[in-house]
C-alpha positions as CSV (number, residue, x, y, z in Angstrom):
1,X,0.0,0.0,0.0
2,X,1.1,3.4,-0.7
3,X,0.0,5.4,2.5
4,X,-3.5,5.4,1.5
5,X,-4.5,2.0,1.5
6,X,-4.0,2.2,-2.6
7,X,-2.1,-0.8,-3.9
8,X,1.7,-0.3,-5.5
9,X,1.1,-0.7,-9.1
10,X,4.6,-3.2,-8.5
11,X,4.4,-4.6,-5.2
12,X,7.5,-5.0,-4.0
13,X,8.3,-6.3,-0.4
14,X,10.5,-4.8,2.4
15,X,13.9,-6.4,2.3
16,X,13.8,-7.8,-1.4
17,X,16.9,-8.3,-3.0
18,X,17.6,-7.1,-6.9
19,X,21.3,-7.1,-7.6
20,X,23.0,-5.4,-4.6
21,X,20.0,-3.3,-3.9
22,X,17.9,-4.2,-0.8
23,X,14.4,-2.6,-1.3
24,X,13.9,-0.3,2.2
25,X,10.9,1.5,2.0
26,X,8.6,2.8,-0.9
27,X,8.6,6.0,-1.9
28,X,5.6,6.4,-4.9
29,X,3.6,4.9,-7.1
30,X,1.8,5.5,-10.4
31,X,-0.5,3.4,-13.0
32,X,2.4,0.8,-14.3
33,X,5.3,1.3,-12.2
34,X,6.4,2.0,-8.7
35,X,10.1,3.6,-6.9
36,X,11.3,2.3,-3.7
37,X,14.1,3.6,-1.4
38,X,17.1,0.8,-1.6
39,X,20.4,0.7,-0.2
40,X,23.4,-1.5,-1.5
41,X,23.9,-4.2,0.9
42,X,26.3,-6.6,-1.8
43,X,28.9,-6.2,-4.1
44,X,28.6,-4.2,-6.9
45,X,29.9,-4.4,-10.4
46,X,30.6,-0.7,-10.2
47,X,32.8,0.4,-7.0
48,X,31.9,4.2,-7.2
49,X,27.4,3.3,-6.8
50,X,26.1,4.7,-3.7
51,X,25.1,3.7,-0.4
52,X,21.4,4.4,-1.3
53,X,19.3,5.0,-4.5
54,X,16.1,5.3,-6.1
55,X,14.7,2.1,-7.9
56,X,11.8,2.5,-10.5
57,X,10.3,-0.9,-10.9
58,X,8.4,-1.1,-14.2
59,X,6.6,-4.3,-14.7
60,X,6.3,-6.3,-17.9
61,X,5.7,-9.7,-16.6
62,X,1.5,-9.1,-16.4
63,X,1.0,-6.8,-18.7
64,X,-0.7,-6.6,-22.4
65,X,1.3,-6.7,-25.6
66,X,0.5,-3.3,-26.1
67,X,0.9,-2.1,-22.6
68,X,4.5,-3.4,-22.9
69,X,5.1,-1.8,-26.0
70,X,4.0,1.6,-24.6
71,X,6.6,0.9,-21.5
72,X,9.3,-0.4,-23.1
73,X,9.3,2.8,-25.5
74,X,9.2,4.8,-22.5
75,X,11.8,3.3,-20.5
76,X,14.2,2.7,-23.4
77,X,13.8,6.9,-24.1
78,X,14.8,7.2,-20.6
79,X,18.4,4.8,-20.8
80,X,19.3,6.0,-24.3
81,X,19.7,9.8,-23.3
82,X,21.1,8.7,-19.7
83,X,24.0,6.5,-21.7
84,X,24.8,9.0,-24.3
85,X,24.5,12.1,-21.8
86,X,26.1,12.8,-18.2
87,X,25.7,16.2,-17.5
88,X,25.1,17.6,-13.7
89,X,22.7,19.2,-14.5
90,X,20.7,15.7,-15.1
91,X,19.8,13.2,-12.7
92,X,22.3,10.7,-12.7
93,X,20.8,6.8,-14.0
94,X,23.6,4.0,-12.6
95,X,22.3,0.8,-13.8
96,X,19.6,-0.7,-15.5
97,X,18.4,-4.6,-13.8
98,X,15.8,-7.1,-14.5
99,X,14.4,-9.3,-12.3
100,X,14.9,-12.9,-12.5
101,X,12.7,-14.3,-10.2
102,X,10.0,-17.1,-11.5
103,X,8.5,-17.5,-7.8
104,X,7.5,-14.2,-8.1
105,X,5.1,-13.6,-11.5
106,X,3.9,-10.3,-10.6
107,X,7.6,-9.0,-10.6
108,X,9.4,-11.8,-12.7
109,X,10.9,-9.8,-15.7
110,X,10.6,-6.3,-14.4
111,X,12.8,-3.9,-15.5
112,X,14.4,-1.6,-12.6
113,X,16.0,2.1,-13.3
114,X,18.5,2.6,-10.0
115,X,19.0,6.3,-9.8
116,X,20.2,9.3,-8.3
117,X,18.7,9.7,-4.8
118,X,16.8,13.6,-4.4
119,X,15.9,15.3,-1.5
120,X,13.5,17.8,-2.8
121,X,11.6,19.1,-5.7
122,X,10.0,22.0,-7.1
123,X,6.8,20.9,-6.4
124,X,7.5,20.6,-3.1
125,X,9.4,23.9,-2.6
126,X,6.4,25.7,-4.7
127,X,3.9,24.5,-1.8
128,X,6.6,25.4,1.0
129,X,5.5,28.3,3.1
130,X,6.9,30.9,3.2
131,X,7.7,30.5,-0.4
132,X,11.1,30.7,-0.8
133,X,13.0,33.6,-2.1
134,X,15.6,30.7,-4.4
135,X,13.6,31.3,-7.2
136,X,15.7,33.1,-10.0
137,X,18.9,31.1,-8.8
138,X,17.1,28.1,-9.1
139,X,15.8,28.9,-12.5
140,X,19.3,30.0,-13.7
141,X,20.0,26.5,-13.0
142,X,16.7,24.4,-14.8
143,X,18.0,26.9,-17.8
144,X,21.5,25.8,-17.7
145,X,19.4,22.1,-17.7
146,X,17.8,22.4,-20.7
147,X,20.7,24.5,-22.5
148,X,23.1,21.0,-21.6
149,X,19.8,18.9,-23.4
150,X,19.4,21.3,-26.1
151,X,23.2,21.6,-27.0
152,X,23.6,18.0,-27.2
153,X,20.6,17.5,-29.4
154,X,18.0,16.4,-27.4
155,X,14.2,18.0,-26.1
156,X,13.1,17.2,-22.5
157,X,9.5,17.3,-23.4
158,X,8.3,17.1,-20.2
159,X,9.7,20.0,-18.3
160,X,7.2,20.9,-15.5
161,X,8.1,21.3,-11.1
162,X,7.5,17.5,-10.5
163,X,10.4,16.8,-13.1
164,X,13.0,19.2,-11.2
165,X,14.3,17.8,-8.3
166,X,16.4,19.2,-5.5
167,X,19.7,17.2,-4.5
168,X,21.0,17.5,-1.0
169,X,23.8,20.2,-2.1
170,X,20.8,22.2,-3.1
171,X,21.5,21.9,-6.3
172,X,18.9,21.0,-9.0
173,X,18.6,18.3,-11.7
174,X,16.4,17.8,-14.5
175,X,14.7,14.1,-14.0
176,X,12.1,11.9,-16.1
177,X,13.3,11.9,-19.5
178,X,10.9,9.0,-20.8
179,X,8.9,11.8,-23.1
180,X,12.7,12.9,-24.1
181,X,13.7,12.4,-27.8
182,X,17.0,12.8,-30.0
183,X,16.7,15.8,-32.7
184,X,16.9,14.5,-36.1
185,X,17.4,18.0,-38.2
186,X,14.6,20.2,-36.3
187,X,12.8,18.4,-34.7
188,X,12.2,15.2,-33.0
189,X,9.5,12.5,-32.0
190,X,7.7,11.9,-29.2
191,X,4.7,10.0,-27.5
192,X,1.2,11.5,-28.1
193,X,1.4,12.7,-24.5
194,X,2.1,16.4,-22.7
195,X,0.9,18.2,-19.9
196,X,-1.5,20.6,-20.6
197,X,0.0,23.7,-18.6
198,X,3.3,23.5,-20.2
199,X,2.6,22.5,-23.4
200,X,3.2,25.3,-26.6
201,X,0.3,26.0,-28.2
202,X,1.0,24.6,-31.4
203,X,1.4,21.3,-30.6
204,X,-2.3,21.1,-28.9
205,X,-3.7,21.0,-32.7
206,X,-0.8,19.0,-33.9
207,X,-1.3,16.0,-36.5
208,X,0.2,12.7,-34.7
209,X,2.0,10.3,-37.4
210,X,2.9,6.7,-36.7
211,X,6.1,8.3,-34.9
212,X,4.5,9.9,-32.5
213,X,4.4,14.3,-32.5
214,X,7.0,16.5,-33.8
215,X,8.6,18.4,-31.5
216,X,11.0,21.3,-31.2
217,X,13.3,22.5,-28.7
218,X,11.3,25.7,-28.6
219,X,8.7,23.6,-26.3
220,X,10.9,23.5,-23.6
221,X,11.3,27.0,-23.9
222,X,7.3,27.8,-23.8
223,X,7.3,25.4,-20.5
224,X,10.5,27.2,-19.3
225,X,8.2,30.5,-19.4
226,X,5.2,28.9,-18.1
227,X,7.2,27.6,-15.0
228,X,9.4,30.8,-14.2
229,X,6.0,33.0,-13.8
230,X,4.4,30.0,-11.4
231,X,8.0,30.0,-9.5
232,X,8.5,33.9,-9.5
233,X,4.7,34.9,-8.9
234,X,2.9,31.6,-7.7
235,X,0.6,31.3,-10.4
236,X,0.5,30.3,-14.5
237,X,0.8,33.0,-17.4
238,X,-2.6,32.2,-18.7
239,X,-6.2,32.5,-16.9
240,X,-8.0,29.7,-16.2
241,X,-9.0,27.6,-13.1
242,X,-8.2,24.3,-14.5
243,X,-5.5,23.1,-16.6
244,X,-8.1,22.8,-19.4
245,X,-9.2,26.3,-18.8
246,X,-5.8,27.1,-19.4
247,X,-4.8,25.0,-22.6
248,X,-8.0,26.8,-23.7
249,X,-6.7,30.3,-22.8
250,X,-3.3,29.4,-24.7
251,X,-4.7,28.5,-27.9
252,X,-6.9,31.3,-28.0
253,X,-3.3,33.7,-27.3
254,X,-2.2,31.8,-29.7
255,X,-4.7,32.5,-32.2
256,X,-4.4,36.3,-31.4
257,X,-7.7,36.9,-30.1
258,X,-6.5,37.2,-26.5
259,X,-3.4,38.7,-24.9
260,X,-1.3,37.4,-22.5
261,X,-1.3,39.1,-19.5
262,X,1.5,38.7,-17.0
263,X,0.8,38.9,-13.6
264,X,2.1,42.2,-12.0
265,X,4.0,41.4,-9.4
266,X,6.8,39.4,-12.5
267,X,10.2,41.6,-12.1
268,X,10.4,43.8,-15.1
269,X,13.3,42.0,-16.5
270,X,11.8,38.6,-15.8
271,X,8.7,39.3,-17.8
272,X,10.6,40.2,-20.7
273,X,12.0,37.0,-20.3
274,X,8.9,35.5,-19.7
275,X,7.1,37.3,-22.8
276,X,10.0,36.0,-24.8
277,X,9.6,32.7,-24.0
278,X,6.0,32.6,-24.3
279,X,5.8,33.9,-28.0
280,X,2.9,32.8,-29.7
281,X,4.6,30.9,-32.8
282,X,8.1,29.0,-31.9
283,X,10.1,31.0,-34.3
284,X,9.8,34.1,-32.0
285,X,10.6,32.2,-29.0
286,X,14.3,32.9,-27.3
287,X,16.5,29.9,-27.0
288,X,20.1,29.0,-27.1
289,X,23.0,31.1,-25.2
290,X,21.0,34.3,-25.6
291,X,18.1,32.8,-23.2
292,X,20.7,31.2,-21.0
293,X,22.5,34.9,-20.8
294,X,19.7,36.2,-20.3
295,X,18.1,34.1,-17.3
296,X,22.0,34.0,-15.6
297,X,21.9,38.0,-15.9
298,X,18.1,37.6,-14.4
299,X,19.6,35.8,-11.3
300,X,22.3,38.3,-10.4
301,X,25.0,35.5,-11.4
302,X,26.9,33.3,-13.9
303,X,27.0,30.6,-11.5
304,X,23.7,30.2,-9.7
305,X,23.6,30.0,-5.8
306,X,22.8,27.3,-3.4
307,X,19.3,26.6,-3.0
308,X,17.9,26.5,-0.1
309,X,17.2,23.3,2.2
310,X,13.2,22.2,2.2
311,X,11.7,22.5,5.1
312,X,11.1,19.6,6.9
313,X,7.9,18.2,8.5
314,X,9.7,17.4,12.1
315,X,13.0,17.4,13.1
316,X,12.8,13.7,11.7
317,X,11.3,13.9,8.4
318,X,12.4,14.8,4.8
319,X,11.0,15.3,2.1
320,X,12.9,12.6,0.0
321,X,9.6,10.4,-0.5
322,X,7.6,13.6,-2.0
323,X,10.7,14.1,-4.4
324,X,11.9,10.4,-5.4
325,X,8.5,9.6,-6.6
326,X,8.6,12.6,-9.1
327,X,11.3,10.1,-10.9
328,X,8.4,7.8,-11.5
329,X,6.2,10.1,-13.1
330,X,6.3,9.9,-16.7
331,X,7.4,6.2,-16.9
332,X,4.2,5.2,-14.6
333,X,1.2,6.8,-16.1
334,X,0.0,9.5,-18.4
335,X,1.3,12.9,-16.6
336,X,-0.2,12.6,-13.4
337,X,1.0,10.2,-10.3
338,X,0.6,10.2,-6.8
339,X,2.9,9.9,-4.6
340,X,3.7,7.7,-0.7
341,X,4.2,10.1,2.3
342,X,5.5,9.6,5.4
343,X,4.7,11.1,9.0
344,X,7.2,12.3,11.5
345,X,8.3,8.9,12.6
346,X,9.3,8.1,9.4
347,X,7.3,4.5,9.6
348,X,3.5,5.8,9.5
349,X,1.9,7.1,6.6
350,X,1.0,10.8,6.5
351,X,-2.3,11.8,5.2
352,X,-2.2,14.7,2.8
353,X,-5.4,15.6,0.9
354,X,-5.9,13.9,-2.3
355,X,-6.4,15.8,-5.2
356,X,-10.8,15.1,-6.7
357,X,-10.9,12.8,-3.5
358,X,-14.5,14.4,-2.7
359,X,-15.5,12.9,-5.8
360,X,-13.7,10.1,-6.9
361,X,-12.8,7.0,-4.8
362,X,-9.1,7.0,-4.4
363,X,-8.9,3.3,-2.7
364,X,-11.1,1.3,-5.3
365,X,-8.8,1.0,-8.5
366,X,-9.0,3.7,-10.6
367,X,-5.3,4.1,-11.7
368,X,-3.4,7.0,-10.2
369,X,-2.1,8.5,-13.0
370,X,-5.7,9.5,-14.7
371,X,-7.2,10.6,-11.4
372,X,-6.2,14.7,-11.8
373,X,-6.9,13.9,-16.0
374,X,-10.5,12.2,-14.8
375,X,-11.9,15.0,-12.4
376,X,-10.6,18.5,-14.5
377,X,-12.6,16.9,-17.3
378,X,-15.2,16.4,-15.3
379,X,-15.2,20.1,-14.0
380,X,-15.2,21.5,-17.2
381,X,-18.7,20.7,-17.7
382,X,-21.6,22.4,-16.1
383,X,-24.1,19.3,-16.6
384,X,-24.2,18.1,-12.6
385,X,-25.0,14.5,-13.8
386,X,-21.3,14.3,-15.8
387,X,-19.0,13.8,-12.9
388,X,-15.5,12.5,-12.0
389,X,-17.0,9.2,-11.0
390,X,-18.8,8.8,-13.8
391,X,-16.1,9.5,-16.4
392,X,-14.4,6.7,-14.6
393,X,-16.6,4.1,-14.5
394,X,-17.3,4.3,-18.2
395,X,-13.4,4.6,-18.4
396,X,-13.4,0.8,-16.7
397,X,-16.4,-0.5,-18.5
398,X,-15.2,0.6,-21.7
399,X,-11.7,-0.3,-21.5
400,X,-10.4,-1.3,-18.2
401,X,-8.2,1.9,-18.0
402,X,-6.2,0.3,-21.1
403,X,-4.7,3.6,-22.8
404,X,-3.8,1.4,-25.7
405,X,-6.6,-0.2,-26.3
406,X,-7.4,-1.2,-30.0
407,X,-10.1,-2.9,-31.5
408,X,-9.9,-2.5,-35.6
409,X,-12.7,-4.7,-36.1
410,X,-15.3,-2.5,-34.0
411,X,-17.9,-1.7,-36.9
412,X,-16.6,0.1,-39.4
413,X,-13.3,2.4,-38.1
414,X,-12.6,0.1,-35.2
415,X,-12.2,1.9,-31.6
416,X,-9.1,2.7,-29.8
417,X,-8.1,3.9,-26.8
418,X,-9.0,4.1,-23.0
419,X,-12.7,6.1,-24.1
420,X,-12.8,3.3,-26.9
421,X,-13.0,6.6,-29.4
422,X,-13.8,5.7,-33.6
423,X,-11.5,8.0,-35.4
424,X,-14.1,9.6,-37.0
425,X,-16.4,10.9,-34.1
426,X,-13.5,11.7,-31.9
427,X,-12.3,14.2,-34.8
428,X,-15.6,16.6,-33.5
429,X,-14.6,16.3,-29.6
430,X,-10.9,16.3,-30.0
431,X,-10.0,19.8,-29.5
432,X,-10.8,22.0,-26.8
433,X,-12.2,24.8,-28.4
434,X,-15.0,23.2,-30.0
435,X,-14.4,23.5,-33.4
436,X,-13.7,20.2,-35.0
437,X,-10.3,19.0,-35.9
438,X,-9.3,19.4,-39.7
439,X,-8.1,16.0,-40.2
440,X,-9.9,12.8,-39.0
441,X,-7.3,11.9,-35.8
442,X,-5.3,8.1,-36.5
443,X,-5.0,5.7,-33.5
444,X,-3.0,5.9,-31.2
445,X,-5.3,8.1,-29.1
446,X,-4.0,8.9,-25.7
447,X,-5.3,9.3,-22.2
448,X,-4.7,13.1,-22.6
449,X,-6.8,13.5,-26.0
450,X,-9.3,11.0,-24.8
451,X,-10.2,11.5,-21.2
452,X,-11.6,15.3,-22.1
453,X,-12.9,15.0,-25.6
454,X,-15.4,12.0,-23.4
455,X,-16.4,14.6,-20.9
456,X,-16.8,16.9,-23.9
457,X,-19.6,14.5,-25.5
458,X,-21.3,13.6,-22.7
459,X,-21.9,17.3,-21.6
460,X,-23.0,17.9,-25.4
461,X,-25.7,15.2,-24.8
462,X,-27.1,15.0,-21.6
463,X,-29.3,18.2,-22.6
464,X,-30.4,15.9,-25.5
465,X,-31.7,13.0,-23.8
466,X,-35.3,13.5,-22.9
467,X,-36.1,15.5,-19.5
468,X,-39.1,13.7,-18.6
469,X,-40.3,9.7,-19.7
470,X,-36.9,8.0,-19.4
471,X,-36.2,5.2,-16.8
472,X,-33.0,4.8,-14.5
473,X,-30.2,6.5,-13.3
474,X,-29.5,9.5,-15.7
475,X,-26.0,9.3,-15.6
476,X,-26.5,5.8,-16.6
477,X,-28.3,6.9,-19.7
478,X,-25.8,9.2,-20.2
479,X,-23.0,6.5,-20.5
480,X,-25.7,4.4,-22.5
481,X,-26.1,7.3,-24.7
482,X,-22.3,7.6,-25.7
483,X,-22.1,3.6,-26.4
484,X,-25.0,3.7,-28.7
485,X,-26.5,7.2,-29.3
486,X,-28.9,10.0,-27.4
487,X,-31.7,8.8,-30.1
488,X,-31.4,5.4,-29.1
489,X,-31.8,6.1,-25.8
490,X,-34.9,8.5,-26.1
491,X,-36.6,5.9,-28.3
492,X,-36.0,3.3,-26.0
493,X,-37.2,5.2,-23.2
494,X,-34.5,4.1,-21.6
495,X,-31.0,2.0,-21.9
496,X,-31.8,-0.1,-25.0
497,X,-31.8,-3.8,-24.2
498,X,-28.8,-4.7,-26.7
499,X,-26.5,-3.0,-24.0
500,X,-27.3,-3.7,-20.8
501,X,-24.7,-5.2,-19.9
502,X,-22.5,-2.4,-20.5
503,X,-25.0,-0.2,-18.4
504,X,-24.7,-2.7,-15.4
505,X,-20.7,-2.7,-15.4
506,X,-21.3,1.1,-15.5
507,X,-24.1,1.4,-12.6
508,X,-21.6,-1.2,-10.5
509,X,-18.6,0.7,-11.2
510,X,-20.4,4.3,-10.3
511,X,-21.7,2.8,-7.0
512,X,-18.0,1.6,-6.4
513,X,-16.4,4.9,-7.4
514,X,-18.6,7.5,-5.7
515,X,-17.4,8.5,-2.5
516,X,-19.8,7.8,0.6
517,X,-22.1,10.2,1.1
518,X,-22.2,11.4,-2.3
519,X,-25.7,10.3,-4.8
């Protein structure tokens, strides 16, 4: 369990042994993967590995063909930039294992990352109170990050706070380079897959080949300017309450019909900094030495200070657990994980508040990783009856959270995905402006395109079923409604008999996902 009586997506026991790593204590977990606190108890191959490390266990003994495909391409991102970069301003990868252990199926052929230990991360130090006055030091140094990436060819593609972490020199390293891709000419190729808030406009409407998305070195920049106004001024460049709100507000300042409007407390020669990296259309965007002059200028020094120490919890606690599990965070799920705390005596769990916990069942199953994805779409419609636990009940019943899902022979376009989406209808729901895409979308569809563009059709139809006349739950009819159609449903005066079984998985998984107290 993880703290919160979830389940480790990898269970691994206190005390197990891979290599000369002793598993210790775990740290985080996410949908397919989990990280563990290990010391080296045996001989190593390599004298100079430390005492203690992080160990990201990603499974691949139970999974589906496709679900192993997805991880593999993910974890082998991850090693080939580690073995062909060592930078310090990049967490540090010392070995790659796999588990040999037949007596144990659920981790029998697991591959395990052992990295650099952290002790913080930005995330943590964003939430710290007072905020801490680091913050242009501490950028200097995430821009002297990316400039290392950049220079040697590659995009991070990830860059947000959970993927900076905090050493215990108080220096920083850039972590989690699964989304990370070698630059062939301009651009590279990565995994249909980003985090709304720091993700450039222009690849929100971007065509996805069988590669995966094109992507430029100027989209770290954009999430470079996105994440020094939330470090400088605690909150994002663009308005919006939700992370959708916000990819909304970015396309539309993208699309010149809406400014972008800094907030005033950003240092007059950060927000040129910030403007510059924000620039609606890559080519404007700053980059190269000039940015890194720039930001080093910004911080009052070519070589950036010593951050300072997180605060701990009690004299006993760190905050290692909160930061080691950020190394887990694009390898485990689809942007969003959740992470193990610890209390004071460093054996109990802590209880912090989970994020859409009001709404959605944390302890029944619904993987970690699409919790924050499941309950923003949810908010982003005003129909009451479309809610985070309904979203992921149909999510179960239509897929079993299977992000790569694919059924060609599913009438005529086959579905794919973890919404089960036929290429042609998900090209009207796809984007979140409304306006349909111009291209009919191609498979793979992920988590991130699919998750919203379902909340999206649901809030479109639950106005069209009929107000009055129709038996059952409504939010059952709502979900009945998106397997077959609002017409079907109205005629039938209710969920049409040739799938109610999907309606029962979907009423048993609502009643199992709605928190108590909650109709």
């Amino acid at each position: 369990m993880n703290g919160r009586g979830e389940p480790f997506a990898v269970p691994v026991p206190q005390g197990y042994r891979v290599g000369p790593w002793e598993v210790r204590a775990p740290l985080a977990t996410g949908a397919f993967g989990s990280v563990y606190e290990a010391r080296r108890t045996g001989e190593a191959s390599d004298p100079g590995l430390p005492r203690t490390a992080a160990l990201k266990f990603l499974a691949t003994g139970t999974n589906t063909p496709r679900h192993l495909t997805h991880l593999r391409d993910l974890v082998e991102r991850e090693i080939a930039l580690h073995r062909r970069l060592r930078h310090p301003r990049l967490i540090r990868l010392y070995e790659t294992l796999t588990v040999d252990d037949p007596g144990r199926p659920e981790l029998d052929g697991a591959t395990v990352l052992v990295l650099e230990k952290a002790e913080g991360s930005l995330s943590a130090l964003l939430t710290a109170s007072p905020r801490p006055a680091a913050g242009p030091a501490l950028l200097a140094q995430i821009c002297e990050g990316l400039h290392q990436l950049h220079t040697a060819g590659w995009v991070h593609g990830d860059l947000k706070p959970a993927n900076v972490l905090l050493m215990k020199d108080g220096t920083i390293r850039l972590a989690d380079f699964n989304m990370a891709a070698e630059l062939e000419g301009t651009h590279a190729y990565t995994p249909a897959f980003s985090t709304p808030d720091y993700t450039p406009p222009e690849l929100l409407w971007t065509e996805i080949g069988e590669r995966g998305r094109r992507i430029r070195p100027s989209a770290d920049i954009w999430a470079f300017g996105v994440l020094a106004h939330l470090v400088l001024t605690g909150s994002f460049p663009l308005s919006g309450g939700t992370p959708t709100a916000r990819r909304d507000a970015a396309v539309a300042y993208a699309r010149g019909t809406d400014a972008l409007r800094l907030a005033p407390e950003l240092p007059g020669i950060w927000r040129d900094i910030v403007r510059d990296c924000l620039a609606r259309t890559h080519a404007e965007r700053v980059g190269g030495e000039e940015l890194l002059r720039r930001v080093s200028a910004a911080a009052g020094t070519e070589r950036p200070r010593r951050l300072p120490r997180l605060r701990r919890r009690s004299r006993r606690t760190t905050v290692t657990a909160a930061v080691v599990a950020t190394l887990a965070a694009a390898a485990l799920g689809y942007g969003v994980s959740d992470w193990a705390a610890r209390s004071g005596d460093g054996k109990s769990p802590a209880t912090p508040a989970v994020y859409g916990a009001a709404e959605l069942r944390t302890d029944r199953g619904v993987p970690v990783g699409y919790r924050r994805l499941i309950v923003d779409s949810a908010h982003d419609c005003v129909q009451p009856e479309v809610t985070p636990a309904l979203i992921a009940a149909m999510l179960k019943a239509e897929s079993d959270f299977d992000p790569d899902l694919s059924d060609p022979h599913a009438g005529r376009e086959g579905e794919y995905g973890i919404a089960r989406w036929t290429p042609s209808l998900l090209r009207w729901w796809i984007r979140a402006d409304g306006v349909p895409a111009t291209a009919t979308p191609r498979p793979p569809f992920s988590p991130a395109e699919s998750i919203p563009a379902m909340a999206r059709y649901l809030c479109y139809m639950e106005p069209l079923l009929r107000p009055a006349g129709l038996h059952g739950d409504r939010r059952v009819l709502l979900a009945a409604a998106y397997r077959t159609s609002y017409k079907k449903v109205n005629a039938a005066g209710g969920v049409p008999p040739a799938i109610r079984p999907y309606a029962d998985r979907v009423t048993r998984y609502l009643k199992e996902y709605t928190p108590p107290g909650k109709p």
